[in-house]
NUBA-569945 format. One record per residue (C-alpha): residue in one letter; residue number from 1; x negated, y negated, z negated. Coordinates in steps of 0.02 Angstrom, whole numbers. Layout:
<pts>
+----+-----+--------+--------+--------+
! aa !   i !     px !     py !     pz !
+----+-----+--------+--------+--------+
!  A ! NUM !      X !      Y !      Z !
...
+----+-----+--------+--------+--------+
</pts>
This chain:
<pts>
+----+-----+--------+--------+--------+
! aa !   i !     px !     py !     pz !
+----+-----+--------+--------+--------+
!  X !   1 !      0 !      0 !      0 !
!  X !   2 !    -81 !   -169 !     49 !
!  X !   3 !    -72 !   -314 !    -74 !
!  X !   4 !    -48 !   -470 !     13 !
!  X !   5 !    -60 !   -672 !    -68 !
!  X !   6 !     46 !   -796 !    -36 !
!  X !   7 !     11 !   -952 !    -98 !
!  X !   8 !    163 !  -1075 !   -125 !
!  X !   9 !    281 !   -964 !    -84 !
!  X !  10 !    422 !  -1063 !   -173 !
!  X !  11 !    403 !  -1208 !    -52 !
!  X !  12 !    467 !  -1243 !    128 !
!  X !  13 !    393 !  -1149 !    243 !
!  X !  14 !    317 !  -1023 !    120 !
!  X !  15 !    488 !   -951 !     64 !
!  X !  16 !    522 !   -914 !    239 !
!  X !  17 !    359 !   -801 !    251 !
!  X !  18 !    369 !   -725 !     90 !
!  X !  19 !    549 !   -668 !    133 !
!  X !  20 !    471 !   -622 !    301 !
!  X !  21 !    366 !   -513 !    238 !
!  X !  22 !    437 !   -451 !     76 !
!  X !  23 !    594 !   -382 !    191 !
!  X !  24 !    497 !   -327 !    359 !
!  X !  25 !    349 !   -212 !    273 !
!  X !  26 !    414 !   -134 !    105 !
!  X !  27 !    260 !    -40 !    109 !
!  X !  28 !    156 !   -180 !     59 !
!  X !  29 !    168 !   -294 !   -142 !
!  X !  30 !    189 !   -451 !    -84 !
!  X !  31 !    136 !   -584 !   -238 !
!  X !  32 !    206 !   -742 !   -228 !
!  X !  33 !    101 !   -862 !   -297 !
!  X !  34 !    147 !  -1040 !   -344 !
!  X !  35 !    141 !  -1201 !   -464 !
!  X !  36 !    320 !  -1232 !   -448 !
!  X !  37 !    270 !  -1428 !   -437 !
!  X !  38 !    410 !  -1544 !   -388 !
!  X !  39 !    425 !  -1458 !   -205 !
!  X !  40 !    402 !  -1261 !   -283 !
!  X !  41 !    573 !  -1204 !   -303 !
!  X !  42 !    615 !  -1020 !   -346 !
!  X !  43 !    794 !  -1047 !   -296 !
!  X !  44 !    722 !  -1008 !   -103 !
!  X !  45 !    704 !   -836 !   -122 !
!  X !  46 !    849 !   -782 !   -278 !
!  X !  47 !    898 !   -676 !   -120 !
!  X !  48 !    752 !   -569 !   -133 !
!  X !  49 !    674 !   -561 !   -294 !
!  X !  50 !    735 !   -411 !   -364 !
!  X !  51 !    667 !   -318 !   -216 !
!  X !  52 !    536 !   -185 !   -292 !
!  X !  53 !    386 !   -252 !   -161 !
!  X !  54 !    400 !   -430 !   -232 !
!  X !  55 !    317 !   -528 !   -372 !
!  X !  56 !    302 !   -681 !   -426 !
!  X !  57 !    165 !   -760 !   -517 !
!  X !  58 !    153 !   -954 !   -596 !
!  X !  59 !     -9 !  -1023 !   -575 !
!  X !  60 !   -110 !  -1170 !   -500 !
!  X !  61 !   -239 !  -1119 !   -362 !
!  X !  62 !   -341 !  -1285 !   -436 !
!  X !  63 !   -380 !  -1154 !   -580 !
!  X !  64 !   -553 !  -1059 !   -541 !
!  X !  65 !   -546 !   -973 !   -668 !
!  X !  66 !   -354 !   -914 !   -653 !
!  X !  67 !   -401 !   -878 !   -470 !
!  X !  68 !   -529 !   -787 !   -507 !
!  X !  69 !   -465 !   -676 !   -628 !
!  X !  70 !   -294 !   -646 !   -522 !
!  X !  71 !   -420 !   -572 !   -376 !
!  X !  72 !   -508 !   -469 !   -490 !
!  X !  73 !   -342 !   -388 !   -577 !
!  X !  74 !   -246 !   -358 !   -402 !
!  X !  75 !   -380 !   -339 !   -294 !
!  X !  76 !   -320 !   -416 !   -129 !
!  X !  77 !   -292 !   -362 !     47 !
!  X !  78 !   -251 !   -514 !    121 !
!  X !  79 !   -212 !   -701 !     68 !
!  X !  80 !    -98 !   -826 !    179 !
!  X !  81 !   -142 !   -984 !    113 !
!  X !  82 !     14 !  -1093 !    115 !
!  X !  83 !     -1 !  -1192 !    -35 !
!  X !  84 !    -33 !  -1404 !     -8 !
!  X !  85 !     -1 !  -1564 !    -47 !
!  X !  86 !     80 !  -1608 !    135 !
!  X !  87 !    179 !  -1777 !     92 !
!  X !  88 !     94 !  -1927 !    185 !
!  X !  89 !    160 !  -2054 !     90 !
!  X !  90 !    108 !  -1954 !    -70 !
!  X !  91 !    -73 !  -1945 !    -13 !
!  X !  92 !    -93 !  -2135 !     15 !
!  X !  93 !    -32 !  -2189 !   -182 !
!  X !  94 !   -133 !  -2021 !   -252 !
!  X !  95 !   -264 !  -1961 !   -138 !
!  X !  96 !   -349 !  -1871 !   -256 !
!  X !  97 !   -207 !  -1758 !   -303 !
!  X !  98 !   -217 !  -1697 !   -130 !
!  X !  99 !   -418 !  -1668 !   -152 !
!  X ! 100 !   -369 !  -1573 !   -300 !
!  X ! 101 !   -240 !  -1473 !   -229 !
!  X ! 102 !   -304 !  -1451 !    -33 !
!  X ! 103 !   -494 !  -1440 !    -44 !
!  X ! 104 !   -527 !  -1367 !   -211 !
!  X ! 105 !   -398 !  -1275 !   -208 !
!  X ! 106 !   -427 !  -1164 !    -58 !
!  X ! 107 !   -602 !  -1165 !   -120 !
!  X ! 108 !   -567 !  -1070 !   -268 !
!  X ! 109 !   -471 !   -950 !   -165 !
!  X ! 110 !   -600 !   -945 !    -43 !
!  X ! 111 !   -746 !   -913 !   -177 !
!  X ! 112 !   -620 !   -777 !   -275 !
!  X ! 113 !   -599 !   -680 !    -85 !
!  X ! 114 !   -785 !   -695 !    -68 !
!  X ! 115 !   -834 !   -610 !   -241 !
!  X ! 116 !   -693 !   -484 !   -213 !
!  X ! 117 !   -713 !   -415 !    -71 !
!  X ! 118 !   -901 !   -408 !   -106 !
!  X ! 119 !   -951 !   -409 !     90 !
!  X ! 120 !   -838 !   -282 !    116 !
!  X ! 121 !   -715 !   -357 !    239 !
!  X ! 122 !   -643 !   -194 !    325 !
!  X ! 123 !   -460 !   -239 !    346 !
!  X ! 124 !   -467 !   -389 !    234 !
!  X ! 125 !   -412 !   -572 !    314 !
!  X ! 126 !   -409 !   -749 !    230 !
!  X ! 127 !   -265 !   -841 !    318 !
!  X ! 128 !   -270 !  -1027 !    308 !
!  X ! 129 !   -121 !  -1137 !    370 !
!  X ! 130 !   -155 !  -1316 !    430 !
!  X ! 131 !    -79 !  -1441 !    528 !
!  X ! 132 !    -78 !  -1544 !    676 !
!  X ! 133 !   -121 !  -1687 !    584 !
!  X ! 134 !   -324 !  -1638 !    561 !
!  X ! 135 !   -329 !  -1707 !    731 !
!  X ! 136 !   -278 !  -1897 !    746 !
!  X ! 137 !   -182 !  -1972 !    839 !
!  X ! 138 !   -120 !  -1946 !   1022 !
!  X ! 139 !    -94 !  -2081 !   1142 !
!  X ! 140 !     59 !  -2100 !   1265 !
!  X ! 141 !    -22 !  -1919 !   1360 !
!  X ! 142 !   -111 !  -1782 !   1299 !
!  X ! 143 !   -105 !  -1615 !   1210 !
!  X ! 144 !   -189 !  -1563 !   1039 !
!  X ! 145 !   -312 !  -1394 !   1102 !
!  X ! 146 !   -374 !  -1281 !    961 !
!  X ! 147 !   -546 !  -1383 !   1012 !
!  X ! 148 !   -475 !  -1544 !   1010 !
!  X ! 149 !   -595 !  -1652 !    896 !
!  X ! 150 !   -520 !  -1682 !    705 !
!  X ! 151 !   -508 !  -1868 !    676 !
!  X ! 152 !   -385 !  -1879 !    530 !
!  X ! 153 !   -307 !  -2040 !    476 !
!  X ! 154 !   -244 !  -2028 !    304 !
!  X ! 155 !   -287 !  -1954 !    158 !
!  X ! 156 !   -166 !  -1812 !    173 !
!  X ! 157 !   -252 !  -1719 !    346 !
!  X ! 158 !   -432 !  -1770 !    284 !
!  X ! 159 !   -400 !  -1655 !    135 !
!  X ! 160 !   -339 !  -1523 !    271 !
!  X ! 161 !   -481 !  -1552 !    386 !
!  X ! 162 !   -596 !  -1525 !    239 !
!  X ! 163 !   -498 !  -1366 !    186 !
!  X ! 164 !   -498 !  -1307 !    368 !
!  X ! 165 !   -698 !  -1329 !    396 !
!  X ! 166 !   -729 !  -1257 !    216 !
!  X ! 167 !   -621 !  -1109 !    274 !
!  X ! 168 !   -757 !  -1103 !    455 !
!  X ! 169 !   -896 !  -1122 !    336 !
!  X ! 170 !   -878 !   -942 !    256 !
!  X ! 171 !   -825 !   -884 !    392 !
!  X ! 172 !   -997 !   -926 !    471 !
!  X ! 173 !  -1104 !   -928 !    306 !
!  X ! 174 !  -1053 !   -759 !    234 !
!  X ! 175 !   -949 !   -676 !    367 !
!  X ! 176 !   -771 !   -703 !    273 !
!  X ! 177 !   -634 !   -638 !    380 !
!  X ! 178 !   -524 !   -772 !    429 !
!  X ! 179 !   -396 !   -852 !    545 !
!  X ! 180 !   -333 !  -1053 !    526 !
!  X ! 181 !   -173 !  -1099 !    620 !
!  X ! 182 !   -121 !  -1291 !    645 !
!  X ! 183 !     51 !  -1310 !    667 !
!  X ! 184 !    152 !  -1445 !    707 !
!  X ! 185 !    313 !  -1532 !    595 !
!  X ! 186 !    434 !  -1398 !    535 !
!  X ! 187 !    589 !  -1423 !    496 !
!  X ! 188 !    737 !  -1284 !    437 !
!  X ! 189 !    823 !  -1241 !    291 !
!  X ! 190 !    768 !  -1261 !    107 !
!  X ! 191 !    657 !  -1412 !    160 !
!  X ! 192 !    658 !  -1541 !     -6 !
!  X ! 193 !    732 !  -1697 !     52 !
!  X ! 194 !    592 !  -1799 !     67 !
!  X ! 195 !    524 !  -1793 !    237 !
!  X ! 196 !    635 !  -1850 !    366 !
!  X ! 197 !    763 !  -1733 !    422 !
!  X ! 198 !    824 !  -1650 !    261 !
!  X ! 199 !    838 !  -1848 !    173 !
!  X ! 200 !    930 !  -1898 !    315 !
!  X ! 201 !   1042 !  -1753 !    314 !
!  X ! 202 !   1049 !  -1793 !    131 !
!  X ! 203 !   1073 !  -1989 !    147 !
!  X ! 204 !   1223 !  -1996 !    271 !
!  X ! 205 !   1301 !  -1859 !    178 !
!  X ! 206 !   1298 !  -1980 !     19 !
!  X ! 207 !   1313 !  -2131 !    146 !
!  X ! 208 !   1118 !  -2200 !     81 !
!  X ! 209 !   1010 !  -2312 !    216 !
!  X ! 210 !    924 !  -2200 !    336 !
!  X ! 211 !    737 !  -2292 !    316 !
!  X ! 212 !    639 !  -2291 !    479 !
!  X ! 213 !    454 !  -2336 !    514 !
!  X ! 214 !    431 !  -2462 !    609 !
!  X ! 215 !    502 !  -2488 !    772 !
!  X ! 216 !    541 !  -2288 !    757 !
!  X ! 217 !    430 !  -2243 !    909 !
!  X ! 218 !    312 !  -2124 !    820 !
!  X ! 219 !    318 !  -1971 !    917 !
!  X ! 220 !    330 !  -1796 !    836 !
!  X ! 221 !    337 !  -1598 !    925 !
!  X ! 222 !    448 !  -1488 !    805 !
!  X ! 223 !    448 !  -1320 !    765 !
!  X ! 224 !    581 !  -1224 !    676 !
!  X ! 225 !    535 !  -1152 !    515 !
!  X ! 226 !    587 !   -975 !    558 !
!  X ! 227 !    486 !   -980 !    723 !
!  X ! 228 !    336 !  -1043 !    623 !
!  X ! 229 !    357 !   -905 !    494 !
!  X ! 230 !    388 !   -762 !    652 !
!  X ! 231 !    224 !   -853 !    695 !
!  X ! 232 !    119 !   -833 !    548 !
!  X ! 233 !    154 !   -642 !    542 !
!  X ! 234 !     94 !   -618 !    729 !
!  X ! 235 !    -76 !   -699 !    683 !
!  X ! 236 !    -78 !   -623 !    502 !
!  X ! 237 !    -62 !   -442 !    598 !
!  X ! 238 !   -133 !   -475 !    764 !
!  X ! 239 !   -244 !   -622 !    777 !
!  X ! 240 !   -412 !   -636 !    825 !
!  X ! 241 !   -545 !   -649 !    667 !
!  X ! 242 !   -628 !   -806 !    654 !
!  X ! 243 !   -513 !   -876 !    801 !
!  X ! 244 !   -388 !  -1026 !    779 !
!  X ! 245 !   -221 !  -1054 !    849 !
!  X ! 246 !   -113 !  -1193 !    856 !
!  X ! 247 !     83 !  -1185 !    851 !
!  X ! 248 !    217 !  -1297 !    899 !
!  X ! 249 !    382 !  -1303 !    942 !
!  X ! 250 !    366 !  -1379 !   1133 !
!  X ! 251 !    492 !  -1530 !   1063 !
!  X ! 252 !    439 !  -1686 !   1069 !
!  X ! 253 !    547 !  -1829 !   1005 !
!  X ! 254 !    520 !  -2020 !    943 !
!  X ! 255 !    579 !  -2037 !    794 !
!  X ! 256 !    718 !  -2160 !    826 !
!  X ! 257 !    796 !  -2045 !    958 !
!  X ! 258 !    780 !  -1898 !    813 !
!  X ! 259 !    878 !  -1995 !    704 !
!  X ! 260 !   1023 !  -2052 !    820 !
!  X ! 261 !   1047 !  -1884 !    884 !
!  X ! 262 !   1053 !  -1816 !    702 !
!  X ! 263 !   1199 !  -1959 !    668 !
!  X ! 264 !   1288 !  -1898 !    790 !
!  X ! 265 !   1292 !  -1752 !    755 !
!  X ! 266 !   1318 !  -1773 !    557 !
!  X ! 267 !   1468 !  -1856 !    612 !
!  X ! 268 !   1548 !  -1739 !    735 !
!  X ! 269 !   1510 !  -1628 !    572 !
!  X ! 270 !   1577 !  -1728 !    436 !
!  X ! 271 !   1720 !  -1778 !    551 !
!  X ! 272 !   1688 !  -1960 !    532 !
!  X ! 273 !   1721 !  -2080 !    688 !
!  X ! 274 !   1572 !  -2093 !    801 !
!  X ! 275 !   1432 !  -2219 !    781 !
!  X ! 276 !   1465 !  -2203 !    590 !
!  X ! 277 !   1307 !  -2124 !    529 !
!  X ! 278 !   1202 !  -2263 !    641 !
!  X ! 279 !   1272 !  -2386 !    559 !
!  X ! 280 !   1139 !  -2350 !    400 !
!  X ! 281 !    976 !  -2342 !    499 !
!  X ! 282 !    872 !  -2485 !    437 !
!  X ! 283 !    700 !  -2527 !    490 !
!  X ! 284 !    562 !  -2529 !    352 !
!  X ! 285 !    393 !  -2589 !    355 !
!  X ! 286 !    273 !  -2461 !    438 !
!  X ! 287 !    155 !  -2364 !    321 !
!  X ! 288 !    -37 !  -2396 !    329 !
!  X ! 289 !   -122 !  -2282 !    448 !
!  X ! 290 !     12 !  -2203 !    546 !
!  X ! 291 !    -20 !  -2107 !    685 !
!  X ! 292 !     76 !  -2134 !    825 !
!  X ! 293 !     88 !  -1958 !    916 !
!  X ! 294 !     63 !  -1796 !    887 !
!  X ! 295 !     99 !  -1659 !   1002 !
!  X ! 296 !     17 !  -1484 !   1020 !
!  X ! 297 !    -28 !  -1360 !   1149 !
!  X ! 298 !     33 !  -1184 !   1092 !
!  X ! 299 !    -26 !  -1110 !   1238 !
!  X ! 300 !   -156 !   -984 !   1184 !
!  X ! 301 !    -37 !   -926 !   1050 !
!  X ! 302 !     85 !   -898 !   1178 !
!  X ! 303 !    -36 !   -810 !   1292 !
!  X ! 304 !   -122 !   -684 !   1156 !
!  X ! 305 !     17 !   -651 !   1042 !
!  X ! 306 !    156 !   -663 !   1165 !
!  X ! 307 !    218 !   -824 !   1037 !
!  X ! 308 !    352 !   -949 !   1094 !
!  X ! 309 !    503 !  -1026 !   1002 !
!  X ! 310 !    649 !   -947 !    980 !
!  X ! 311 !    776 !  -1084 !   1002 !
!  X ! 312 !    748 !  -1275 !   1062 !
!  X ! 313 !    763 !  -1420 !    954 !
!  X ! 314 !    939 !  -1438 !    967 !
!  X ! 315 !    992 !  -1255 !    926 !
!  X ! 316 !    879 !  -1278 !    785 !
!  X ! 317 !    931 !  -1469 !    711 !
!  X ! 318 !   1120 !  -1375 !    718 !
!  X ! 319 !   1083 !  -1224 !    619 !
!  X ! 320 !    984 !  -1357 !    496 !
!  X ! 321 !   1140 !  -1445 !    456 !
!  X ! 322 !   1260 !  -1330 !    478 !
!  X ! 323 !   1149 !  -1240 !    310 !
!  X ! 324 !   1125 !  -1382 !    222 !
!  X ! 325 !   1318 !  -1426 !    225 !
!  X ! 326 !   1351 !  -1257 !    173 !
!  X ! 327 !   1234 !  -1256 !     35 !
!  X ! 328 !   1282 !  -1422 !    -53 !
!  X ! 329 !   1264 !  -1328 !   -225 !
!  X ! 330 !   1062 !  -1316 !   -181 !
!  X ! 331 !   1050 !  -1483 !   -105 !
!  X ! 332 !   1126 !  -1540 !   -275 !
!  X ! 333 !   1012 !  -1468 !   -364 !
!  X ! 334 !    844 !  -1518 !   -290 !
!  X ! 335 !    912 !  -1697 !   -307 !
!  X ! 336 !    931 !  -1706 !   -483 !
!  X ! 337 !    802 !  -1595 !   -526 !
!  X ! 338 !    895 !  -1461 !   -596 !
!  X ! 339 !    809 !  -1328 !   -472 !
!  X ! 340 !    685 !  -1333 !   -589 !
!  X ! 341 !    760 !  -1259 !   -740 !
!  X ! 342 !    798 !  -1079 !   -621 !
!  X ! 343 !    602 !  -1039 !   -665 !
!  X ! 344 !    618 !  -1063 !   -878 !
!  X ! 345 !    801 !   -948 !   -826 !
!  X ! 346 !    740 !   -823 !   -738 !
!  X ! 347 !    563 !   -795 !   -814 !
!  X ! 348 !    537 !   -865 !   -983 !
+----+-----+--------+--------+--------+
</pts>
């Protein structure tokens, strides 16, 4: 039976993988590893914690010593490396939480592997998830390539860049097995309402300002959180070691046209008259350093693994809403906190 790591696996796009995995290979112990900071929230995966391949484990990954012991007691396969700080406007009032969490962070886990596995890496893999982000900003043409320079711009993707080259570095230094993926923004179900979809969804629903950067022409590719997670378990299995692969969703959209297309379609939802939901966008001033495109070329992933997404950007904005207005209970309780009593419930 393999034992496989996954780090934050109580966030966004880490409770998609763990239920991924935890329900597509019973024959490995999947541990779910995570802080249960303000985005961790165990109320992702009720569904499938009783399942007898599944455990979950509090802990911070900035503990060496924590990490370090963990690895010696379970003895690893594999780790996918999802936990982050990944909040933008988060990383420009604290950078250094995001040093904390991002760079020293995945060093411990990358120093823990390393003593582990003792240079013996037969059917071992360290799995590192990035992000687009590592590599600037795009002008009006162009495609991010897995050897597209990084040139990060705020403090959030230099702490990824760091993590990602760190991640290279024993790979090259002392032969770690390992694979880094970039992906682009994901969006889906379960997402905490503070990047832009999910508090949008969340602010017409409660009929709140819908904030927007700028003159809203920042331009974003989107990828559907189940797609990225269908993703991650291709490369886990099948990808090439010490190769890198970029994912994204093949949907590019400025920001402004993201948003008027969700208000119209929050209010063919909701039932309200049309125009409605538009009424709230209000421009705000633009946030220091902000890149003004991003958009990534999947193509290798697509070519290797046989990788593409499942459903375009409209398929997947519907099934976003249509979940979060089915799941108001949830969405209520990741606003006012409550989400994270379910952990002191459940566990204590």
């Amino acid at each position: 039976m393999k034992k496989i790591l996954i780090t934050g696996g109580a966030g966004f796009i880490g409770s998609h993988v763990v239920r991924r995995f935890v329900t597509n290979y019973p024959t490995y112990q999947i541990f779910n590893l995570d802080a249960l900071t303000y985005a961790g929230n165990l109320e992702n995966i009720a569904d499938i914690e009783h399942l007898p391949n599944y455990t979950f484990v509090k802990g911070d990954i900035t503990d060496a010593d924590f990490i370090t012991a963990f690895f010696q007691k379970e003895e690893f396969d594999g780790v996918i490396h999802l936990a982050a700080e990944s909040h933008v406007d988060r990383s420009i009032t604290d950078p250094l939480a995001f040093v904390k969490t991002n760079v020293i962070g995945t060093m411990n886990l990358l120093n823990a592997a390393r003593e582990i596995w003792k240079n013996d890496f037969v059917g071992k893999r360290f799995y590192h998830i990035s992000t687009d982000e590592v590599y600037g900003s795009l002008g009006s043409t162009g495609l991010f390539t897995e050897t597209t320079p990084y040139d990060p711009n705020s403090p959030y993707s230099a702490s990824k860049a760091s993590s990602d080259h760190f991640v290279r570095a024993y790979g090259e230094t002392y032969g770690l097995p390992y694979v880094i993926t970039n992906c682009s923004n994901n969006y889906g179900p379960n997402h905490f309402p503070e990047k832009l979809i999910p508090l949008f969804i969340h602010n017409i629903i409660t009929n709140k300002p819908l904030p927007v950067y700028g003159d809203g022409k920042y331009t974003r590719d989107w990828l559907f959180v189940l797609d990225h997670a269908i993703a991650i378990d291709l490369v886990f299995h099948q990808g090439g070691n010490h190769e890198t692969y970029n994912i994204g969703g093949f949907n590019e959209w400025q920001n402004i046209d993201l948003v008027k297309l969700l208000c119209e379609k929050m209010d063919n939802k909701l039932g309200r008259t049309p125009g409605t939901s538009a009424q709230l966008i209000t421009y705000v001033k633009d946030r220091p350093g902000h890149d003004l495109r991003y958009a990534i070329d999947a193509s290798k992933i697509n070519r290797e693994l046989g990788w593409k997404p499942s459903v375009t950007f409209e398929e997947g904005l519907e099934q976003t809403i249509d979940w979060y207005l089915s799941n108001e209970e949830w969405l209520q309780h990741v606003t006012s906190g409550d989400y994270q009593k379910y952990y002191e419930k459940q566990y204590s």
